[in-house]
TIVO-2410 file (N, C-alpha, C; in nm, 3 decimals):
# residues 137
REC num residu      c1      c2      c3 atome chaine
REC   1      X  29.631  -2.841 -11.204     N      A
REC   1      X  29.577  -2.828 -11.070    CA      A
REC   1      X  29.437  -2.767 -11.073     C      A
REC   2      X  29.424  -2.671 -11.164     N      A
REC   2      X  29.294  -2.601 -11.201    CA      A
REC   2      X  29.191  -2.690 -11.226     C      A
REC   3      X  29.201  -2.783 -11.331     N      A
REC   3      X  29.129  -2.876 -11.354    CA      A
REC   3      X  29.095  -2.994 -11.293     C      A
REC   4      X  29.183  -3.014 -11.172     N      A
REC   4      X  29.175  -3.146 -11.062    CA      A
REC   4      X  29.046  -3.052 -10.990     C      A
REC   5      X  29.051  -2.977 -10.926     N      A
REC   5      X  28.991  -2.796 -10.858    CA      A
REC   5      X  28.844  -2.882 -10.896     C      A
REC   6      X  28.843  -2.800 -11.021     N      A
REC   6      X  28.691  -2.833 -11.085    CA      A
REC   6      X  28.638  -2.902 -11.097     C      A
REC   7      X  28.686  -3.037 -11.164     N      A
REC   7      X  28.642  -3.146 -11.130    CA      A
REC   7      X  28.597  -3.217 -10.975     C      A
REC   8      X  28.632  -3.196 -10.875     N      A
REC   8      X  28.630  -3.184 -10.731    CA      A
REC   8      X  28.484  -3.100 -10.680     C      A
REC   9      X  28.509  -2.974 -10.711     N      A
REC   9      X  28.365  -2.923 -10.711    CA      A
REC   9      X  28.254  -2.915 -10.753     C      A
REC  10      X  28.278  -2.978 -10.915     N      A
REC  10      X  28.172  -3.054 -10.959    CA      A
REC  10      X  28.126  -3.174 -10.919     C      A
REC  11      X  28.184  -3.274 -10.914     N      A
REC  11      X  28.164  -3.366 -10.837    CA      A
REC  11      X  28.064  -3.348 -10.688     C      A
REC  12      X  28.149  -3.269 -10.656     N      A
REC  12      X  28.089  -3.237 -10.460    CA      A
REC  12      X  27.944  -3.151 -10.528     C      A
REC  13      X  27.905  -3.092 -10.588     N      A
REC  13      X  27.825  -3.016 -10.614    CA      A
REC  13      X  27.730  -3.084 -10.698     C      A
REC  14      X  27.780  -3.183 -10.779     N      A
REC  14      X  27.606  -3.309 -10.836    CA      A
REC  14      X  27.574  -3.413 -10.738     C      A
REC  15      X  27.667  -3.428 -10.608     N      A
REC  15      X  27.653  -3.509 -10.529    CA      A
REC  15      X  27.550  -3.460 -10.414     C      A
REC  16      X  27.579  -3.337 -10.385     N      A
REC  16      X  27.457  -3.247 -10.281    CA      A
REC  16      X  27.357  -3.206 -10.351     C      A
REC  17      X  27.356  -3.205 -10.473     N      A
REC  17      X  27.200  -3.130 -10.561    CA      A
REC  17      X  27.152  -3.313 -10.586     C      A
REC  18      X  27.151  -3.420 -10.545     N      A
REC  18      X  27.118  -3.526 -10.577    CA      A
REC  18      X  27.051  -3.579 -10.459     C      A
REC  19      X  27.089  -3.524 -10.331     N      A
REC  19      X  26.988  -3.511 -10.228    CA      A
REC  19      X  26.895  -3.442 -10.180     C      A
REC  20      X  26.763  -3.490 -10.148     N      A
REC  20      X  26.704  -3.410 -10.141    CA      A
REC  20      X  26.650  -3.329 -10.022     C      A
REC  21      X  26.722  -3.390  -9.919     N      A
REC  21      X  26.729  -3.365  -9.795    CA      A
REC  21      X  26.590  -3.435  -9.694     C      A
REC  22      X  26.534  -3.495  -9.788     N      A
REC  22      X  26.400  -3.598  -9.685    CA      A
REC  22      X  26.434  -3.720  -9.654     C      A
REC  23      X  26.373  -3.782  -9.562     N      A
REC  23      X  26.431  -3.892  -9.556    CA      A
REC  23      X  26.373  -4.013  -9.631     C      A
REC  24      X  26.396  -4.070  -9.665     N      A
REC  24      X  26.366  -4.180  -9.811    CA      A
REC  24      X  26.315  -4.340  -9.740     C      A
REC  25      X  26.398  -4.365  -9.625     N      A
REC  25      X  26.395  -4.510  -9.582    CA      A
REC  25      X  26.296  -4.526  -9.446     C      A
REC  26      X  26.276  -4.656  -9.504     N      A
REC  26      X  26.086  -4.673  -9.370    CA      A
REC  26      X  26.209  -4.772  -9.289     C      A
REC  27      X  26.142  -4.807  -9.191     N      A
REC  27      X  26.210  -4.838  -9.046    CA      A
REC  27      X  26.174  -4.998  -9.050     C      A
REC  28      X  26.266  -5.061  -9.029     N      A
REC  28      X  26.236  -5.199  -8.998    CA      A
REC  28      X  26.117  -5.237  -8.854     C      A
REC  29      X  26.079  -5.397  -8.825     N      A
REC  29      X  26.057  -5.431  -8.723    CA      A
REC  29      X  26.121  -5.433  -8.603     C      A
REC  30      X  26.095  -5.385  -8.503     N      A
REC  30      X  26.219  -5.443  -8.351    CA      A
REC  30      X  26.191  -5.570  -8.363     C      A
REC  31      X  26.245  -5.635  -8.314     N      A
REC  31      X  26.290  -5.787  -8.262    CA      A
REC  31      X  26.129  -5.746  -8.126     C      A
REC  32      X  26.070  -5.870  -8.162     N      A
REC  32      X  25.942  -5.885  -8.030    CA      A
REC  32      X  25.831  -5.811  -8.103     C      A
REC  33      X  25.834  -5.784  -8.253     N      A
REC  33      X  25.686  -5.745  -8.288    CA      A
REC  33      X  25.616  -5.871  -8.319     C      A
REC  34      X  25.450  -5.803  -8.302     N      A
REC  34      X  25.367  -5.938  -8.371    CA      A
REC  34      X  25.422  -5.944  -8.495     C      A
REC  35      X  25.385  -6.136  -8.529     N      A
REC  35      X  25.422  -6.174  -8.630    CA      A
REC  35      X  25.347  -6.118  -8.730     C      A
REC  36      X  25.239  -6.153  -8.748     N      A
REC  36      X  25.147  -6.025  -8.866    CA      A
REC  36      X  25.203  -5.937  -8.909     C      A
REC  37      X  25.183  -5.841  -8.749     N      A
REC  37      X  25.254  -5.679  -8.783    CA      A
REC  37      X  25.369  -5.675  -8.826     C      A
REC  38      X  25.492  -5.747  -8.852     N      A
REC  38      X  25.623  -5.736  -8.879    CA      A
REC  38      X  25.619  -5.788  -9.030     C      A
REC  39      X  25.500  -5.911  -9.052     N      A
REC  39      X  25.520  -5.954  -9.188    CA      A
REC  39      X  25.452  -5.852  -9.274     C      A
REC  40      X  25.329  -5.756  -9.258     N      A
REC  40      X  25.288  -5.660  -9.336    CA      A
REC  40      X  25.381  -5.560  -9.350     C      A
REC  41      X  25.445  -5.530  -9.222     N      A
REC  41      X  25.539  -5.410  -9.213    CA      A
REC  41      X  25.707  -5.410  -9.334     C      A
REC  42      X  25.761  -5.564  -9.362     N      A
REC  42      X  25.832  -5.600  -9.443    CA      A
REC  42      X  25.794  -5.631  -9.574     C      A
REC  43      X  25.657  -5.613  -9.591     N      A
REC  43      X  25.569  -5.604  -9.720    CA      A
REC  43      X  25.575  -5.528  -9.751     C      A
REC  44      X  25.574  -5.428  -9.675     N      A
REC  44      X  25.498  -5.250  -9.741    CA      A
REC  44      X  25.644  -5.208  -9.719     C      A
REC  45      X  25.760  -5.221  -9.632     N      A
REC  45      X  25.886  -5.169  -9.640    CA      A
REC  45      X  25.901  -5.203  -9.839     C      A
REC  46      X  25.923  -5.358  -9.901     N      A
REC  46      X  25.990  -5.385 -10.030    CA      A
REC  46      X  25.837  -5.315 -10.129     C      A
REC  47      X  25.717  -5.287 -10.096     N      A
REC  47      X  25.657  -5.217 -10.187    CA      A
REC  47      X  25.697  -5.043 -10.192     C      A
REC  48      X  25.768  -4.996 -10.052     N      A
REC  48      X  25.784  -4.882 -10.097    CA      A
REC  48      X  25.866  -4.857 -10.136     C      A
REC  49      X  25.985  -4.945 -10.130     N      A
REC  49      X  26.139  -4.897 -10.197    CA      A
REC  49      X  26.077  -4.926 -10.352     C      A
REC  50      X  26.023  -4.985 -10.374     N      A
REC  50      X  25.936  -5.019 -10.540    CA      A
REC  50      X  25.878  -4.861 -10.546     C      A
REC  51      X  25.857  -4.799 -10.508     N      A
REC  51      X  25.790  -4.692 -10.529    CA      A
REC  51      X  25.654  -4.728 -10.521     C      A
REC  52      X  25.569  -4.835 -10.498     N      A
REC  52      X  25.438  -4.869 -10.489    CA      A
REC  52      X  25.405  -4.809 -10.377     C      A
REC  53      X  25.354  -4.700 -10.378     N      A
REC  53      X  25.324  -4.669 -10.283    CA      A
REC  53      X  25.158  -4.640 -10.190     C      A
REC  54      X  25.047  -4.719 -10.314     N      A
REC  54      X  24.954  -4.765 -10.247    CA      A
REC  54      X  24.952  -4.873 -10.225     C      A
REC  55      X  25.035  -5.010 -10.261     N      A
REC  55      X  25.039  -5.105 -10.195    CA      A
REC  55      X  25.091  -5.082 -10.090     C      A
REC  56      X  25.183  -5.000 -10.041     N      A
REC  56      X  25.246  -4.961  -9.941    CA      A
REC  56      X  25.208  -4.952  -9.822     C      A
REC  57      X  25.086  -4.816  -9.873     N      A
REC  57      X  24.982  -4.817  -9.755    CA      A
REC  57      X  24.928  -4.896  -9.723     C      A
REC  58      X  24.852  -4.951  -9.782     N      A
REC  58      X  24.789  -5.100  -9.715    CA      A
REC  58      X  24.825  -5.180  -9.682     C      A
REC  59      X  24.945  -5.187  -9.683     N      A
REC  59      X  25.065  -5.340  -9.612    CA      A
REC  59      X  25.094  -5.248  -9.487     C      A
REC  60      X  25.107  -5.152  -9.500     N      A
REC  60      X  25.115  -5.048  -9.339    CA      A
REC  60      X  24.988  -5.064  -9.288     C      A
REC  61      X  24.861  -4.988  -9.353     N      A
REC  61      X  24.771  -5.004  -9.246    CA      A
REC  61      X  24.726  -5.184  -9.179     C      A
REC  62      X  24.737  -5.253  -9.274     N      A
REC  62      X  24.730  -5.361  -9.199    CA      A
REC  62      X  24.836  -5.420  -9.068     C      A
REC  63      X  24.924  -5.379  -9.087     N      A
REC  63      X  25.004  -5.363  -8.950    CA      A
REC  63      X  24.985  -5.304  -8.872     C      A
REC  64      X  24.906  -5.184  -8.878     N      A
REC  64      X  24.864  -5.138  -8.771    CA      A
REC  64      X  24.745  -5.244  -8.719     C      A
REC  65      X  24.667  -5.264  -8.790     N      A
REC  65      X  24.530  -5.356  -8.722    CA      A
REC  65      X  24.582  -5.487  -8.708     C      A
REC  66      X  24.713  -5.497  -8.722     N      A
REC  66      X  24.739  -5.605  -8.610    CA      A
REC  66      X  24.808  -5.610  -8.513     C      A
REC  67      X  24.831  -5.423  -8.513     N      A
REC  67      X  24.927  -5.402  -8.331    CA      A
REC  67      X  24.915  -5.217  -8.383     C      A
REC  68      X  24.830  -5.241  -8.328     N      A
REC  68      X  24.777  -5.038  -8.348    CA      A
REC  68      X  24.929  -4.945  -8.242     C      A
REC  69      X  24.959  -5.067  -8.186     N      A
REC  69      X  25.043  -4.931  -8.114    CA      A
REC  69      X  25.226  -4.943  -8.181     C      A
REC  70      X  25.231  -5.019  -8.293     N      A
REC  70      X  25.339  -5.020  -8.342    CA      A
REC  70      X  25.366  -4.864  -8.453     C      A
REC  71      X  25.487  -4.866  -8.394     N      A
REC  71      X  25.524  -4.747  -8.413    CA      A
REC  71      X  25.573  -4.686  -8.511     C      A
REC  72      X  25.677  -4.806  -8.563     N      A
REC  72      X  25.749  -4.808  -8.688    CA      A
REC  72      X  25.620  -4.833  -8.783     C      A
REC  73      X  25.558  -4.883  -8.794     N      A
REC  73      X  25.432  -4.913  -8.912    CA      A
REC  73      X  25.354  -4.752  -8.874     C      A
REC  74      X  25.335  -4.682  -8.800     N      A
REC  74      X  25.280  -4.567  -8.812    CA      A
REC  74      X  25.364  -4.473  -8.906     C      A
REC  75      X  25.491  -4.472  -8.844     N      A
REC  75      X  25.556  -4.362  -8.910    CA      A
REC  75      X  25.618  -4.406  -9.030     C      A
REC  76      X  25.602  -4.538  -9.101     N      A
REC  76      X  25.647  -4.579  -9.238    CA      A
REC  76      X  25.501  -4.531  -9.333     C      A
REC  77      X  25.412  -4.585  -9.247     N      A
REC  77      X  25.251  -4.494  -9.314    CA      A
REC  77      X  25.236  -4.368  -9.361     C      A
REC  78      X  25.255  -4.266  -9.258     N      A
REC  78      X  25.331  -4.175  -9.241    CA      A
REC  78      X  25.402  -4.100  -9.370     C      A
REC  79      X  25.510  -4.198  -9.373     N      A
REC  79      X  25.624  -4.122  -9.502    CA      A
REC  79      X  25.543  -4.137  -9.654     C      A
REC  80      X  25.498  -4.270  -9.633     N      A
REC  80      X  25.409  -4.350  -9.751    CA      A
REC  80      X  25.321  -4.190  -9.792     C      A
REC  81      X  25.245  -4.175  -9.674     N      A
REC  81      X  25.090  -4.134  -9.735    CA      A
REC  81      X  25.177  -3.943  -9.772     C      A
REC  82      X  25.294  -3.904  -9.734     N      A
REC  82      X  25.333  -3.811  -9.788    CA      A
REC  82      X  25.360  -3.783  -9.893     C      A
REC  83      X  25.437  -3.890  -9.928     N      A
REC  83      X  25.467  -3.906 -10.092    CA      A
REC  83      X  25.393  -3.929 -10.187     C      A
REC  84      X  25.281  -3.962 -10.082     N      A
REC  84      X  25.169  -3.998 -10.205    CA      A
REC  84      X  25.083  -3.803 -10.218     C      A
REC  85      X  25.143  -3.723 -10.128     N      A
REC  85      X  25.077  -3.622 -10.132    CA      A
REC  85      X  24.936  -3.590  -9.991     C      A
REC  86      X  24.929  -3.671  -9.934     N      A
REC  86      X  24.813  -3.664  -9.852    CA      A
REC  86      X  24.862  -3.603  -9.714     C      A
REC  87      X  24.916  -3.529  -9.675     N      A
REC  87      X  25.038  -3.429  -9.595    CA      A
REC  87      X  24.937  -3.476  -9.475     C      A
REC  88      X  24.775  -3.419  -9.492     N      A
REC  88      X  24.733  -3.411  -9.346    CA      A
REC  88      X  24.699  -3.509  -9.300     C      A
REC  89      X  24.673  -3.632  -9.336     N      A
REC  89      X  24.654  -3.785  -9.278    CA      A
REC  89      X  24.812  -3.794  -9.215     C      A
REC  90      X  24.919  -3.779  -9.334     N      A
REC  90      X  25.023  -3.867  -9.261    CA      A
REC  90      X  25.106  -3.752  -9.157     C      A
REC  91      X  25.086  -3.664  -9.139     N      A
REC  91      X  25.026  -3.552  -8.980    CA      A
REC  91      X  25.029  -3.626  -8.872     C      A
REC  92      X  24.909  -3.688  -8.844     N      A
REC  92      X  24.844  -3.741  -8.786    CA      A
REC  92      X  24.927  -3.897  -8.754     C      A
REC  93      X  24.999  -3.925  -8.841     N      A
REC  93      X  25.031  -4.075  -8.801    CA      A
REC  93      X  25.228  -4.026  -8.771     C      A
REC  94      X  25.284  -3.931  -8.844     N      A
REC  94      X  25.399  -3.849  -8.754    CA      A
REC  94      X  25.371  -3.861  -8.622     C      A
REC  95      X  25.231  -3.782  -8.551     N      A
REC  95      X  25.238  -3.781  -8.434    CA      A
REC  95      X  25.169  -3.913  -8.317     C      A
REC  96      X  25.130  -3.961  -8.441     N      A
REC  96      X  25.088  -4.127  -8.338    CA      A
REC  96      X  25.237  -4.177  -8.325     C      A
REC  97      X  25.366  -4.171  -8.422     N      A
REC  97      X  25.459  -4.268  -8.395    CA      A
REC  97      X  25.530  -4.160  -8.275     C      A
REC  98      X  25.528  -4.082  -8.277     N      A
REC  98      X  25.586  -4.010  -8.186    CA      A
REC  98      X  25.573  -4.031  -8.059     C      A
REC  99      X  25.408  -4.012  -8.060     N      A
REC  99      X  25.370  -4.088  -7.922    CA      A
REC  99      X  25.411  -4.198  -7.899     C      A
REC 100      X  25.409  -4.269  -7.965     N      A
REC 100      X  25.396  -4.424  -7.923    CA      A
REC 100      X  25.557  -4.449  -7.900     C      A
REC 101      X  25.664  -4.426  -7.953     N      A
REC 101      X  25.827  -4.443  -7.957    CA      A
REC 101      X  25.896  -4.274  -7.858     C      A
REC 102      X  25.838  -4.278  -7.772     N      A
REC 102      X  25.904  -4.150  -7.698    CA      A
REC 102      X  26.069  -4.117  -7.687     C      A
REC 103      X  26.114  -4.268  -7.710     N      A
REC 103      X  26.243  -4.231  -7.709    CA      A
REC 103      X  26.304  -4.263  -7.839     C      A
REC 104      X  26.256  -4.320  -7.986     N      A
REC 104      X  26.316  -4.341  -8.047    CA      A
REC 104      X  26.365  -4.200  -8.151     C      A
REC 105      X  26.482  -4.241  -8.130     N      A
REC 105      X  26.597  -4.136  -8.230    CA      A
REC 105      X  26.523  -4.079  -8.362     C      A
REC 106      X  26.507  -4.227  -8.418     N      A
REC 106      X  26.481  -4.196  -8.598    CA      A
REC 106      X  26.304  -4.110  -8.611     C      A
REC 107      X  26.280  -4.137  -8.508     N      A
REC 107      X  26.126  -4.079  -8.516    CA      A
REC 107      X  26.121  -3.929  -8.496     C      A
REC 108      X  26.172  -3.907  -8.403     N      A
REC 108      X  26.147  -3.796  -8.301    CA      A
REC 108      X  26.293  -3.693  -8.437     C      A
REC 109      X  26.354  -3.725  -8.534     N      A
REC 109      X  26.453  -3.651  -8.531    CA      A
REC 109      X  26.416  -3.643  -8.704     C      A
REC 110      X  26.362  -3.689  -8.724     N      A
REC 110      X  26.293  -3.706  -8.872    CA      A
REC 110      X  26.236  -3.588  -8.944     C      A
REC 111      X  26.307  -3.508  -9.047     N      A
REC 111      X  26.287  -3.431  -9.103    CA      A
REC 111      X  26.121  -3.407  -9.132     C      A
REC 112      X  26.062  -3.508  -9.214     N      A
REC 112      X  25.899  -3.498  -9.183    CA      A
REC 112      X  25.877  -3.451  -9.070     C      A
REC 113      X  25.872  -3.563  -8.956     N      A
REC 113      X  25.789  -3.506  -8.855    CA      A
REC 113      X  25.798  -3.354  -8.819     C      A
REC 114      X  25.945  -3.333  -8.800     N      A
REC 114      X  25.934  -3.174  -8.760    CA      A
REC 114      X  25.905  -3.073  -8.870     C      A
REC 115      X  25.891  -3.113  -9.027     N      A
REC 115      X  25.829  -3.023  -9.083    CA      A
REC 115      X  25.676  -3.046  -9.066     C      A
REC 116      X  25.609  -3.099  -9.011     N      A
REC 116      X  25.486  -3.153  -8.993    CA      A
REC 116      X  25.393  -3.133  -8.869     C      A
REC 117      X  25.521  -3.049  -8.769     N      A
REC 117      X  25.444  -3.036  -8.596    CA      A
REC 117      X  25.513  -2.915  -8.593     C      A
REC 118      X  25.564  -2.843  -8.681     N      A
REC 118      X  25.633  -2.700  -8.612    CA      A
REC 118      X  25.695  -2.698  -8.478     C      A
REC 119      X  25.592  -2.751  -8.403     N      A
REC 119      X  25.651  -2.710  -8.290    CA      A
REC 119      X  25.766  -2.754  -8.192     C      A
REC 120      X  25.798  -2.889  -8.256     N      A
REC 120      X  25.953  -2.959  -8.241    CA      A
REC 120      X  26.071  -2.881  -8.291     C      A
REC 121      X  26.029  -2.800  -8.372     N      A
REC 121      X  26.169  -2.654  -8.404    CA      A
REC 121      X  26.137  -2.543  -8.348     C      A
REC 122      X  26.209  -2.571  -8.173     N      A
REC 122      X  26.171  -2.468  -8.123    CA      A
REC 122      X  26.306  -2.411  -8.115     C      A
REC 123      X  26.348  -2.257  -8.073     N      A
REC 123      X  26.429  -2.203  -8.058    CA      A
REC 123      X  26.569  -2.257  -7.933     C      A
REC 124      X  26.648  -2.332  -7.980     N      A
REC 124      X  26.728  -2.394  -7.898    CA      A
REC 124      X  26.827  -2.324  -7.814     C      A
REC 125      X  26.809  -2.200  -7.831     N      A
REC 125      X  26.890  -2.056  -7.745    CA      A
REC 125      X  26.809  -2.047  -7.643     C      A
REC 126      X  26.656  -2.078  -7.621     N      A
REC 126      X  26.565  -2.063  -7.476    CA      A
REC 126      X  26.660  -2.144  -7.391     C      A
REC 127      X  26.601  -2.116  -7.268     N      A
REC 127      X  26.626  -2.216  -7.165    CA      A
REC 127      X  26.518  -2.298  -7.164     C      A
REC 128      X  26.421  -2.261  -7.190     N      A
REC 128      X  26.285  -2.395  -7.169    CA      A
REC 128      X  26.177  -2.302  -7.275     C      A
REC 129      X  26.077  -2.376  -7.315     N      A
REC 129      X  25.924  -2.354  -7.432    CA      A
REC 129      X  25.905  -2.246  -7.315     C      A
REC 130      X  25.891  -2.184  -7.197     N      A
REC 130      X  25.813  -2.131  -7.120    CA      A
REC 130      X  25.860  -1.996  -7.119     C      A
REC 131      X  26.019  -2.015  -7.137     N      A
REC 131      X  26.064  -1.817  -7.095    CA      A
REC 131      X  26.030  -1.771  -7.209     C      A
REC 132      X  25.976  -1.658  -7.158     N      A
REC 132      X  25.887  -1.541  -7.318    CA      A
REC 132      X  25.982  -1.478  -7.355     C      A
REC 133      X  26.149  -1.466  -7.266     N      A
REC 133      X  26.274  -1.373  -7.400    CA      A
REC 133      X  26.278  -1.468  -7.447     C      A
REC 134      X  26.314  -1.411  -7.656     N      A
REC 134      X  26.307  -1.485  -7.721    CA      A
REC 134      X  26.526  -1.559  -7.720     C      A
REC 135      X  26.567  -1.493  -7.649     N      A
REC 135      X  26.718  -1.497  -7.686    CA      A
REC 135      X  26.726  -1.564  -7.522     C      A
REC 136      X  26.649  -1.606  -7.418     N      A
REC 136      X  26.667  -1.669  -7.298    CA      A
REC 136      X  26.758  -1.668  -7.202     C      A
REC 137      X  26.924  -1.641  -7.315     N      A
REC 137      X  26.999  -1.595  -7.196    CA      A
REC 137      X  27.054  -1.453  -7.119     C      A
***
């Protein structure tokens, strides 16, 4: 039984040290993007699972210059230009997809972005950003 035990927690324990807790996967097209923008955007999606990740960028930024307000090609840019190390460009394109997808889930809930804007980890015990107690209720 000892040894079923261990084996069990080893297991569970190379399985959580094997994540790294970021998120790894770029975002497909919606259904109704330009054709361009969706075919660069499925370019630079199979160059980044390659780990290519300056072809990457440039199959992203060209999706943007063919629909600047696509969102998913911002924030796949975004993850791209992190990994490549360039934190404060892909900053900047965190918070363009943000803008631009106000309601989408995967954006707005994305480990990057909120290590990247602070200010999306705000204290969820307030009642609102405005009351100055820090404990609100």
């Amino acid at each position: 039984m000892r040894i079923l035990m261990r084996v069990a927690l080893c297991t569970l324990a190379l399985g959580c040290s094997s994540q790294s807790g970021r998120v790894e996967n770029v975002l497909p097209a919606p259904s109704g993007t330009k054709s361009a923008a969706a075919t660069q955007l499925q370019k630079g999606n199979a160059l980044f699972a390659a780990r290519d990740f300056a072809g990457a960028e440039q199959a992203f930024r060209e999706a943007i210059g063919a629909d600047p307000t696509f969102a998913e090609a911002h924030y796949n840019l975004a993850l791209t230009l992190d990994r490549a190390g360039h934190q404060g460009e892909a900053k900047k394109h965190y918070i363009e997809a943000a803008n631009l997808a106000p309601g989408h889930k995967v954006i707005w809930d994305s480990p990057p972005l909120r290590e990247h804007t602070n200010g999306l980890n705000h204290d969820v015990d307030k009642k609102s950003y405005l009351d100055p107690n820090p404990r609100g209720f």
